[in-house]
C-alpha positions in Angstrom: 0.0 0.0 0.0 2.8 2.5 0.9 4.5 1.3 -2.5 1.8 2.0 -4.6 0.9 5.6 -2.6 4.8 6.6 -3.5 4.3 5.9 -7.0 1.3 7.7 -7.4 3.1 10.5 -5.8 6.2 10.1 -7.9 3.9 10.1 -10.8 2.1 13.2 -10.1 4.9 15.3 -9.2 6.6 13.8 -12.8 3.2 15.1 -14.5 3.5 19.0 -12.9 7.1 19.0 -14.0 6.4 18.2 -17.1 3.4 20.9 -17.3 5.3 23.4 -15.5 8.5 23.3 -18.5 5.9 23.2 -21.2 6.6 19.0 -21.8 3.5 17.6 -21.8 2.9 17.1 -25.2 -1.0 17.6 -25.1 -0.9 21.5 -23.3 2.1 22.1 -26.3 0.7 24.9 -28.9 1.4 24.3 -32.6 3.5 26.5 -34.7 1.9 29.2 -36.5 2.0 31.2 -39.2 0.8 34.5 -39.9 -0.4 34.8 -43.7 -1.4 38.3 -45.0 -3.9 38.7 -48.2 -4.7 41.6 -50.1 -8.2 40.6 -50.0 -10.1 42.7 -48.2 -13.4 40.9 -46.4 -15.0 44.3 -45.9 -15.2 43.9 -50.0 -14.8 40.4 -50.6 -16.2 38.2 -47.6 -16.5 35.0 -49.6 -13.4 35.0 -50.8 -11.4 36.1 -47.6 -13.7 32.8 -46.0 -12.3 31.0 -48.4 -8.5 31.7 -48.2 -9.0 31.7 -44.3 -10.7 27.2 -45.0 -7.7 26.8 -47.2 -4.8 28.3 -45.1 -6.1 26.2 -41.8 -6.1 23.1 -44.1 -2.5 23.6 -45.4 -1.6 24.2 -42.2 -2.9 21.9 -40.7 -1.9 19.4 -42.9 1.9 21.0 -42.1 0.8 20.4 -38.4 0.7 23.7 -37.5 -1.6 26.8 -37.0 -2.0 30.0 -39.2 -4.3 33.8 -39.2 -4.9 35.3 -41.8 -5.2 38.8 -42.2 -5.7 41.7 -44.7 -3.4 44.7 -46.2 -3.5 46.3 -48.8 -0.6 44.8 -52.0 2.2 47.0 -51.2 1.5 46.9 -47.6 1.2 43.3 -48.0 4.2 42.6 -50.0 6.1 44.6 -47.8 5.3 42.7 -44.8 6.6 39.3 -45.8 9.7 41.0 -47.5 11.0 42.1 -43.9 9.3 39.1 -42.3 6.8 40.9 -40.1 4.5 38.5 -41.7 5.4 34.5 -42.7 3.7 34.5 -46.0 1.0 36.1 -48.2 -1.5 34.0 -50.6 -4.0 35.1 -53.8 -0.8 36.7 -55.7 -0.3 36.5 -59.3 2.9 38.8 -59.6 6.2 37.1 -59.8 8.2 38.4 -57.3 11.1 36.5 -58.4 11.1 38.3 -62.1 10.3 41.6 -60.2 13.7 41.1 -58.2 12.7 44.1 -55.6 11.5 41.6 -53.5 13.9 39.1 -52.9 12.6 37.5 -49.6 10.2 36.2 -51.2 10.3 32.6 -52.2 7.4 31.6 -53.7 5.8 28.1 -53.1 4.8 26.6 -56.9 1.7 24.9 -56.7 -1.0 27.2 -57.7 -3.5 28.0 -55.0 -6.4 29.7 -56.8 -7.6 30.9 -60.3 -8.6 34.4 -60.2 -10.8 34.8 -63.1 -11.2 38.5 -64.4 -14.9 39.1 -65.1 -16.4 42.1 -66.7 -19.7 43.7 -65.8 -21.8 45.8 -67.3 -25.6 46.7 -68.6 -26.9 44.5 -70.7 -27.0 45.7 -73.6 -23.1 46.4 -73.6 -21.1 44.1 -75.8 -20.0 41.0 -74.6 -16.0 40.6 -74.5 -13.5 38.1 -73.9 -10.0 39.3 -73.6 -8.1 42.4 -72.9 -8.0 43.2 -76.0 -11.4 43.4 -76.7 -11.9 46.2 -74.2 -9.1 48.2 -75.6 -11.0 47.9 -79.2 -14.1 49.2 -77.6 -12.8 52.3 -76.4 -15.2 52.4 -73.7 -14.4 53.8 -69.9 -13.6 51.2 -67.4 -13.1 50.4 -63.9 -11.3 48.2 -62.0 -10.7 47.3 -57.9 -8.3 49.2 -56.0 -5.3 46.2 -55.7 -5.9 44.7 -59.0 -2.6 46.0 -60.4 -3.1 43.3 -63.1 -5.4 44.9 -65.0 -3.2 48.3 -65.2 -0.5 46.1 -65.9 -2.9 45.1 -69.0 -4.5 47.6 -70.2 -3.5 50.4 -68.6 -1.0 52.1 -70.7 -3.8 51.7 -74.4 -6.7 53.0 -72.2 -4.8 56.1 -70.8 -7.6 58.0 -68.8 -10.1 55.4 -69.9 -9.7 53.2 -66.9 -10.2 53.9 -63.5 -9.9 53.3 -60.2 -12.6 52.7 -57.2 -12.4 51.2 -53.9 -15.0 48.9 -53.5 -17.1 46.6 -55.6 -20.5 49.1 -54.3 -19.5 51.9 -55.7 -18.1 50.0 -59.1 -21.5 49.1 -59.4 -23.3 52.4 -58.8 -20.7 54.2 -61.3 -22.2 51.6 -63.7 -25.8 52.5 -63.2 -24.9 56.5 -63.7 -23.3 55.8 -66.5 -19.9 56.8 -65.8 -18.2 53.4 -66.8 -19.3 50.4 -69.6 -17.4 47.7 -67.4 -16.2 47.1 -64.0 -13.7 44.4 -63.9 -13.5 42.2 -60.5 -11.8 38.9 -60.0 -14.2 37.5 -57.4 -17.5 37.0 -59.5 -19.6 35.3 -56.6 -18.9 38.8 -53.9 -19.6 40.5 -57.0 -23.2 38.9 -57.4 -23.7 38.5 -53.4 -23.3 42.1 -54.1 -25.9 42.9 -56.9 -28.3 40.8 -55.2 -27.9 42.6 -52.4 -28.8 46.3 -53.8 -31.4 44.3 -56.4 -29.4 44.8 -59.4 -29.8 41.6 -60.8 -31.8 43.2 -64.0 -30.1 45.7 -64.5 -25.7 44.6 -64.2 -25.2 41.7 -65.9 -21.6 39.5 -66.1 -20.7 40.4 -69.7 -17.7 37.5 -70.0 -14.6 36.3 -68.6 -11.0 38.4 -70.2 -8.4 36.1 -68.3 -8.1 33.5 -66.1 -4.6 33.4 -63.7 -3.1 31.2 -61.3 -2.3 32.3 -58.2 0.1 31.3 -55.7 1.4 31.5 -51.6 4.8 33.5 -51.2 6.9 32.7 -47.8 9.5 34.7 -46.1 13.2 33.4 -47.0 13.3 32.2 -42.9 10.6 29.6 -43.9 12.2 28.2 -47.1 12.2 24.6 -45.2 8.4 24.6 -45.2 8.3 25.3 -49.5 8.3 22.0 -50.3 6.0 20.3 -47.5 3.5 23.6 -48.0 3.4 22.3 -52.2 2.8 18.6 -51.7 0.5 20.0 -48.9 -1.8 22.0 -51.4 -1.2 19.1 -54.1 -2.4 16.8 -51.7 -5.6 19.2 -51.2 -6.1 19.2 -55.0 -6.2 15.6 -55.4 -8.1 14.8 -52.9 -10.7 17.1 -54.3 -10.4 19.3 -50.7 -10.1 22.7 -52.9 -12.5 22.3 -55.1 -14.8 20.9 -52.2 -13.9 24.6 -50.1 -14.8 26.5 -53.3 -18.0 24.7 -53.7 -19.1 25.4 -50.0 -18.3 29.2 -49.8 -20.2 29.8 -53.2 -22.9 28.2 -51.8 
């Protein structure tokens, strides 16, 4: 009897050490990242929802923890260069071609396809590449942060293309007439959007001008985690996990 009381004692004094130097494997925290996006949920909720599902599976699947958090590009960019932030997700631009950026590494399996919709009033014509809107002549607007379309179309459109800062007000400068398009990259927070101020008869999507991959970025300190975050989001892609996240914010 005095045996087995020692053990127990000897046990439970083993168990608070353990606790007390952070040993005990089960009160251990995970690892985590901080990921920054440049989408902004104020603008594009679904799509913010939808990074947020993805990141916590990757990491997850890495066995550790992430947040995800919004700034605007250069802010965002910015913040992973110095490595105030571990990563950044949803970017087409190649840092690595850019070269002003060279803490970047960038993880190659693509994450996302940002598909770059037009919208407009019906009767507008219908167009299906860049080039189409630069035939047309016709004043357009694009998202604040979408520095792929300037990159595009900007220098052929001149004053032409504009800038606005939310998906709202794109919309309402297409009702007054001061635009033919409005280009977004998110089409289901742009119709979440028209339903929501009953536009649905009056803005309609008016095609698709380019589809783009898009891909996470990691701080250089990270570069070990590159190849387990690719087979990661591989692994999600196979198993039909991505697609299956897409389907369930859209709906």
């Amino acid at each position: 009897m005095c045996g087995s009381i020692q053990k127990l004692a000897a046990t439970s004094a083993l168990l608070l050490t353990m606790v007390s130097h952070g040993q005990f494997v089960y009160a251990q925290a995970l690892p985590s990242l901080k990921i920054v996006t440049l989408v902004n949920p104020a603008e594009k909720p679904a799509l913010f929802s939808l990074f947020e599902k993805i990141n916590t599976e990757i990491c997850r699947r890495m066995h550790y923890a992430c947040t995800l958090s919004y700034a605007p590009p250069a802010r965002a960019a910015a913040m992973v260069e110095t490595g105030e932030m571990d990563g950044e997700n949803y970017r087409i631009f190649d840092f690595l071609k850019d070269g002003r950026n060279p803490h970047h590494v960038r993880v190659d399996a693509p994450l996302y396809v940002a598909t770059f919709m037009a919208w407009g009033k019906p009767l507008a014509p219908k167009v299906s590449s860049w080039q189409d809107l630069i035939a047309l002549d016709r004043d357009v607007i694009y998202l604040f942060g979408s520095k792929i379309v300037g990159n595009r179309i900007g220098e052929a459109m001149g004053k032409k293309l504009q800038i606005t800062h939310s998906v709202e007000s794109g919309l309402n400068m297409l009702m007054a007439n001061r635009a033919s398009y409005f280009i977004g990259t998110d089409g289901f927070s742009v119709e979440h959007k028209i339903k929501e101020l009953q536009l649905q008869n009056a803005i309609v999507n008016l095609g698709v001008v380019e589809k783009a991959d898009t891909y996470m970025y990691l701080n250089e300190k990270h570069v070990a985690l590159v190849p387990k975050m690719k087979e990661a989001i591989e692994q999600m892609r196979k198993d039909g996990i991505l697609q299956n996240l897409l389907h369930e914010v859209q709906n």
